[in-house]
Residue frames relative to the residue before (quaternion, step in Angstrom):
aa qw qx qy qz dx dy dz
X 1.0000 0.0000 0.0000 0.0000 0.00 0.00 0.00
X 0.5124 0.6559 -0.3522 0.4281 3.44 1.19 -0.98
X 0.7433 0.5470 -0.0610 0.3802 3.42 0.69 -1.73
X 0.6426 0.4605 -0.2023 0.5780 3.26 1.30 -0.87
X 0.5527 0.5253 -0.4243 0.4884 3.88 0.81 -0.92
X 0.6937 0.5317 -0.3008 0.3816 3.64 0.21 -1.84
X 0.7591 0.3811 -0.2327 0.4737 3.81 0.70 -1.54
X 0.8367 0.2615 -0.3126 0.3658 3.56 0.61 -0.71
X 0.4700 0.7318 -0.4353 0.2326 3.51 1.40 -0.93
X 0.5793 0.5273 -0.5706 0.2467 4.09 0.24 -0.74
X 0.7221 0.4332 -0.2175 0.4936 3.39 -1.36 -0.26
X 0.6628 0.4132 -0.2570 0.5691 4.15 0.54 -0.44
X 0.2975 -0.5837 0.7423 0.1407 3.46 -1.63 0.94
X 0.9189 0.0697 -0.0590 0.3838 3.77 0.18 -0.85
X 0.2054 -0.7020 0.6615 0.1653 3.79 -1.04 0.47
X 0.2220 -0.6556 0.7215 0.0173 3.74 -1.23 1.58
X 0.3966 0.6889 -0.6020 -0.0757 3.20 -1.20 0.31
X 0.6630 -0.6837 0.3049 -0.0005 3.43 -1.29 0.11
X 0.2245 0.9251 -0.2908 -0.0964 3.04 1.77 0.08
X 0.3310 -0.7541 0.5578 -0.1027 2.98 -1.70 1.23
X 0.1746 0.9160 -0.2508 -0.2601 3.60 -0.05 -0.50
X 0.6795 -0.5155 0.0309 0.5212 3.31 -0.66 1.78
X 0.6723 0.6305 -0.3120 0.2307 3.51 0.50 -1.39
X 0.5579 0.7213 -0.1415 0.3854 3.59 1.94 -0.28
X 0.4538 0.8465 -0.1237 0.2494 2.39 1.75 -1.34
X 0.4472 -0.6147 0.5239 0.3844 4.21 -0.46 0.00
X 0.2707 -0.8223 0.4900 0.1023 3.27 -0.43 0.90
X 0.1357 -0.7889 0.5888 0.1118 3.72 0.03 1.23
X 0.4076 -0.6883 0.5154 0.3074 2.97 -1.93 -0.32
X 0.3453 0.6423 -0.5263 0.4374 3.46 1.09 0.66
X 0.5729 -0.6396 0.4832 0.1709 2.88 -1.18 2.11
X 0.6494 0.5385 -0.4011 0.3569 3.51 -0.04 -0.21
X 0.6970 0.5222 -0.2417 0.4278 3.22 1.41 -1.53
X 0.4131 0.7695 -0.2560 0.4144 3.39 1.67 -1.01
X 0.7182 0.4354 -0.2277 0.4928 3.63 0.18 -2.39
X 0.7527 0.4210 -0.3512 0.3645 3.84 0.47 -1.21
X 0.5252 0.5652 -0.4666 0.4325 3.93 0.98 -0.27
X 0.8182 0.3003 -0.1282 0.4733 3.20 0.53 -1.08
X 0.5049 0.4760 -0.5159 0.5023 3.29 0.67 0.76
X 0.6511 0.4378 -0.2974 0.5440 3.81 0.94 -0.67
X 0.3256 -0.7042 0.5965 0.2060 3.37 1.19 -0.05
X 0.1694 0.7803 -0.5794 0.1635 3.81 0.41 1.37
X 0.5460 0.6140 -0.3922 0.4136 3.49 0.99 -0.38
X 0.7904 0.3203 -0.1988 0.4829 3.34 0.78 -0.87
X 0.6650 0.3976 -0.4810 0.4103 3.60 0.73 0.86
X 0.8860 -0.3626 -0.0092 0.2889 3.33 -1.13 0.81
X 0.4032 -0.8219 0.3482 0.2019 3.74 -0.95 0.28
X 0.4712 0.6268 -0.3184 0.5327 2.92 1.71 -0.32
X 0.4100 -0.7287 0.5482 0.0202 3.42 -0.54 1.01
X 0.5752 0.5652 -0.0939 0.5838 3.09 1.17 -1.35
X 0.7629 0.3614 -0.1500 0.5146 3.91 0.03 -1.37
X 0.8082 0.3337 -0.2862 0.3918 3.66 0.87 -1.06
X 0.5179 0.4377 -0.5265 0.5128 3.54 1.05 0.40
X 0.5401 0.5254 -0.4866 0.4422 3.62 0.38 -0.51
X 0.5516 0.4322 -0.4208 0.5761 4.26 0.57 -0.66
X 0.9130 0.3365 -0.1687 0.1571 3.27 -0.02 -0.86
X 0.4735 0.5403 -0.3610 0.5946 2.66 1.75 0.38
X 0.2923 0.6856 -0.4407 0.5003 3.89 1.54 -0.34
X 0.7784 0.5449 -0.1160 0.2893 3.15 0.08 -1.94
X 0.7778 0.1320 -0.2928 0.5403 3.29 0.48 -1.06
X 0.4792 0.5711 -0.5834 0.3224 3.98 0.71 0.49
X 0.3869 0.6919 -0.3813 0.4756 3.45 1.17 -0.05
X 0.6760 0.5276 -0.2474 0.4510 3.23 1.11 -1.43
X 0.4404 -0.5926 0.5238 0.4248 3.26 1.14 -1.18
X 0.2786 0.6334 -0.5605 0.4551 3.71 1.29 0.77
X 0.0762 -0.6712 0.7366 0.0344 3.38 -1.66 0.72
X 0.5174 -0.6746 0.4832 0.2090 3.46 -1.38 1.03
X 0.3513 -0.7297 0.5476 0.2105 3.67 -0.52 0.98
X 0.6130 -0.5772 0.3732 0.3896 3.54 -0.47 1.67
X 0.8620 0.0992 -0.0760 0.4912 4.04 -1.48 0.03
X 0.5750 0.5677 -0.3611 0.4655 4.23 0.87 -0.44
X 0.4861 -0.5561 0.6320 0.2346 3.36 -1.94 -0.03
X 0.6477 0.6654 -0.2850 0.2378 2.97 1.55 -0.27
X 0.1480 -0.7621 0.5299 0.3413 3.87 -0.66 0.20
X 0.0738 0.8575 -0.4670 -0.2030 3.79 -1.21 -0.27
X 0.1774 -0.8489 0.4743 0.1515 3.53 -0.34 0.78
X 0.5194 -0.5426 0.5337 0.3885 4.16 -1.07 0.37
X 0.2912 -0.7090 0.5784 0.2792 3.29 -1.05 0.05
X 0.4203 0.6702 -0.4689 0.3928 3.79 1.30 -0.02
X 0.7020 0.5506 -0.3211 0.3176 3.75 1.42 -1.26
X 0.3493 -0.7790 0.3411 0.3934 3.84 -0.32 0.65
X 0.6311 -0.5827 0.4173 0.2966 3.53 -0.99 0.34
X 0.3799 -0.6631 0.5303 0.3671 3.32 -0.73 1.17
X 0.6640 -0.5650 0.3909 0.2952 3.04 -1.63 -0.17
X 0.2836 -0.8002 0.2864 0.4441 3.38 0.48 0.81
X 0.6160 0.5142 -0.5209 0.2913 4.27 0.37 -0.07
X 0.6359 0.4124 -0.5308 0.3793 3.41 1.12 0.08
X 0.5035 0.6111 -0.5055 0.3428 3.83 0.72 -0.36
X 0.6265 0.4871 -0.3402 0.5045 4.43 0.56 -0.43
């Protein structure tokens, strides 16, 4: 997200996003979709749906994302500067 803000953010006042986490995802059976689950090692991160968006929303407040009141949504200005991204780990 860091990476994407920096590369796409000029020219933009605001960043929307939605957090989700991969591990939620629809699980296909295309062999490709398969190799990339288990490379991210999604099986072995949390089940709570509930708890593991709550981390992840943590995360991209780090970023400086705020939660639009009653929404799923976060959104952040692009005027604010980007932390640095080794303190965010």
């Amino acid at each position: 997200m860091h990476h994407m803000m920096k590369r796409f953010g000029p020219g933009t006042a605001l960043v929307a996003i939605k957090p989700f986490p991969l591990q939620f995802e629809h699980e296909s059976s295309n062999e490709d979709n398969k190799k990339w689950r288990t490379e991210l090692k999604l099986a072995q991160l949390p089940k709570n749906e509930r708890l593991a968006t709550k981390k992840l929303s943590e995360y991209y407040g780090k970023l400086g994302f705020r939660r639009i009141a009653r929404t799923s949504y976060m959104v952040r200005t692009t005027e604010w500067v980007l932390p640095d991204i080794e303190r965010l780990v």
